[in-house]
N, C-alpha and C positions, 0 to 999 in steps of 0.2 A: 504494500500500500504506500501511494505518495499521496500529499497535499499540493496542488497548484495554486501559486495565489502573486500578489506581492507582499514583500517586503521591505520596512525602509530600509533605505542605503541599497536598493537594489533597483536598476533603471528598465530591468522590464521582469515578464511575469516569469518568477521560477517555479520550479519543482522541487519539495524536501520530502525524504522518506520518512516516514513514520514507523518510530523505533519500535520494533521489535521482542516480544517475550520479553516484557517489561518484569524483574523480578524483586526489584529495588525500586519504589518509589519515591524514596526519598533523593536518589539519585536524580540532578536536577537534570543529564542527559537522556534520562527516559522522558521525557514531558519535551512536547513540541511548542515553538514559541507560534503565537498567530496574535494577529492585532484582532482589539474588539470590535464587535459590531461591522462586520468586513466579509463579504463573502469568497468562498474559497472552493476549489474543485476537489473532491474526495477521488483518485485513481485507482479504483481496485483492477488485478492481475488474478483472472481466475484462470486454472489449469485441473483437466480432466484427468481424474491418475488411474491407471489400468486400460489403458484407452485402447489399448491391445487386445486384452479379454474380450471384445465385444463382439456379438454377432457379425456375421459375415461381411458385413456393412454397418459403417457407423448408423445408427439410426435414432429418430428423435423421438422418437414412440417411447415412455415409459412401461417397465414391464407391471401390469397392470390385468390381471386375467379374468375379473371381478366388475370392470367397467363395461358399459354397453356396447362404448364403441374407444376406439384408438386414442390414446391420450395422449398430444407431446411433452415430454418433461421440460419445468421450468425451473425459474429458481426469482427470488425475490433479495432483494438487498434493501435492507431498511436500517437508518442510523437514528439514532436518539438520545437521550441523556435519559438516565434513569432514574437517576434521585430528585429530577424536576418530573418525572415520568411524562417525558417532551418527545413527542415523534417530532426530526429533523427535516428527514429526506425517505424517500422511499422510490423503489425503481423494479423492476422487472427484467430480468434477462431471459430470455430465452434459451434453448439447447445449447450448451458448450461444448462444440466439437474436443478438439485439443486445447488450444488454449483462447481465452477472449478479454478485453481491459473493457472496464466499463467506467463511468465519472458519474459520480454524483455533486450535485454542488450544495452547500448547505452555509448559511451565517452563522458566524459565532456570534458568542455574549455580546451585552451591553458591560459588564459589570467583569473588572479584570479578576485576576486570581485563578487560581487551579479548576480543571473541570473534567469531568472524564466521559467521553461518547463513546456509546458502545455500536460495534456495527455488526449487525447478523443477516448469516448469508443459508437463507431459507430455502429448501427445495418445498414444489406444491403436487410433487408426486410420490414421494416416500417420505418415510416414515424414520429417526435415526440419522439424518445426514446434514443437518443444521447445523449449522458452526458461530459460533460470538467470540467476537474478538474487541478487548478495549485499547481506546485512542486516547491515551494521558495529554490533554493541552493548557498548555500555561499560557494564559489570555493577558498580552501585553499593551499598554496602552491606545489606543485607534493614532494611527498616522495619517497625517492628512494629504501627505504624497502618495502614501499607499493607497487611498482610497481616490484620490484622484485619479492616479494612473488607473484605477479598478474601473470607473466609470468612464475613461477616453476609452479604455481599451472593448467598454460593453458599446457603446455608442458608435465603435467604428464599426461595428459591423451588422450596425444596424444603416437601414435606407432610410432617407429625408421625407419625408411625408410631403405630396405632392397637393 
């Protein structure tokens, strides 16, 4: 997982990873810094593991013997904060052949300080295969070059109303 976004002292929009099997939190390298109030692109990297095992053909059909008709498997990505119990973002993926990135974009806080989002990666055809993973972020003051550059860069690609 990265975060896309800006940052001050930074002149155009980067990408930081987001730390990993966080075990130590008080370690202030597991927490990612993001300005408040500032929206930001969430990049999840999903990867199909056994992708080999499969039927003869990859295929998007969940195996499902109990349905009426053919179901394709999906999967759901939803972030939120849980001790505000805040739905953030939410999205839909479809069939993951091998591998597929998806973005979500979601705003942080108004209010600086520590917070932790958690993000869960749902399937809508089994049963056991849901995965949650948390986002330690240290909510740093709102910059106003970062949120500037944040709105030239929504605005340019948007068209002039005619």
């Amino acid at each position: 997982m990265s975060v896309k976004g800006w940052w001050e002292g930074c002149e155009e929009q980067t990408e930081r990873v987001v730390p990993a099997n966080v075990t130590n939190i008080r370690d202030e390298s597991s927490w990612l810094p993001l300005h408040a109030d500032q929206e930001y692109v969430l990049q999840v990297s999903l990867r199909r593991l056994n992708a080999g095992q499969q039927r003869r053909k990859q295929d998007s059909k969940a195996q499902a013997p109990h349905f009426a008709k053919p179901k394709d498997e999906g999967w759901f990505l939803v972030l939120g904060e849980v001790e505000k119990k805040e739905l953030l973002a939410i999205k839909r993926v479809g069939f993951i052949r091998n591998h597929s990135s998806v973005s979500v974009a979601f705003y942080t806080p108004e209010k600086t300080g520590k917070c932790i989002y958690t993000l869960y990666l749902m399937s809508d055809s089994y049963l056991g295969l849901d995965q949650q993973y948390d986002i330690h972020l240290n909510i740093i003051p709102a910059s106003i070059a970062a949120q500037v550059n944040s709105e030239i860069s929504d605005n340019a690609g948007k068209k002039a109303p005619k």
